[in-house]
Steps between C-alpha positions, in 0.01 A plus 500: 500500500402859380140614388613426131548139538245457740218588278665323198517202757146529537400562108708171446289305766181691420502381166608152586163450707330682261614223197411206767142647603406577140400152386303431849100511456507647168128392301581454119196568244575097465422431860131700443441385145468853404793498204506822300525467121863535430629474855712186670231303729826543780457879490425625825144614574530568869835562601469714826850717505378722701469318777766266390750866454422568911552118622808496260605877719425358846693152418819685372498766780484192759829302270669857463453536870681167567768534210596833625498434869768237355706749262525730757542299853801348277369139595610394141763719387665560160811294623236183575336475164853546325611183722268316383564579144878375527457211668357339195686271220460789259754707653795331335278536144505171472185358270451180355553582161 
């Protein structure tokens, strides 16, 4: 794995932790009845990203950490995942209609 794909690997799983911590602890103006005229009472009030933008860093550095040591150590290879691709019904196209 070069540099390239390494930091696009961790962009990808950056922003996939980044979409799941989002919704977690978030206050809405609904939640503290404090609803401004022409606003959704779900809008956020309180919605912490800074601190949820550093959690979201350390949690992807720890999964890139583990993804990579697996890229690289070759403990799932290319060959593997395409293996378990063929094996499946769908490689003779069939469908059911």
């Amino acid at each position: 794995m070069g540099i390239t794909s390494g930091l696009v690997l961790f962009a990808v799983i950056w922003a996939m932790t980044f979409l799941i911590a989002l919704p977690i602890r978030v206050q809405t103006q609904g939640d503290l009845n404090d609803v401004v005229p022409g606003t959704h009472a779900g809008a956020p009030e309180h919605h912490h990203l800074r601190k949820k933008a550093l959690w979201t860093t350390l949690v992807a550095a720890v999964i890139w950490a583990i993804v990579a040591t697996i890229i690289l150590s070759e403990w799932i290879s290319i060959a593997d995942v395409e293996s378990w691709f063929r094996a499946g019904a769908w490689r003779d196209g069939d469908t059911d209609g």
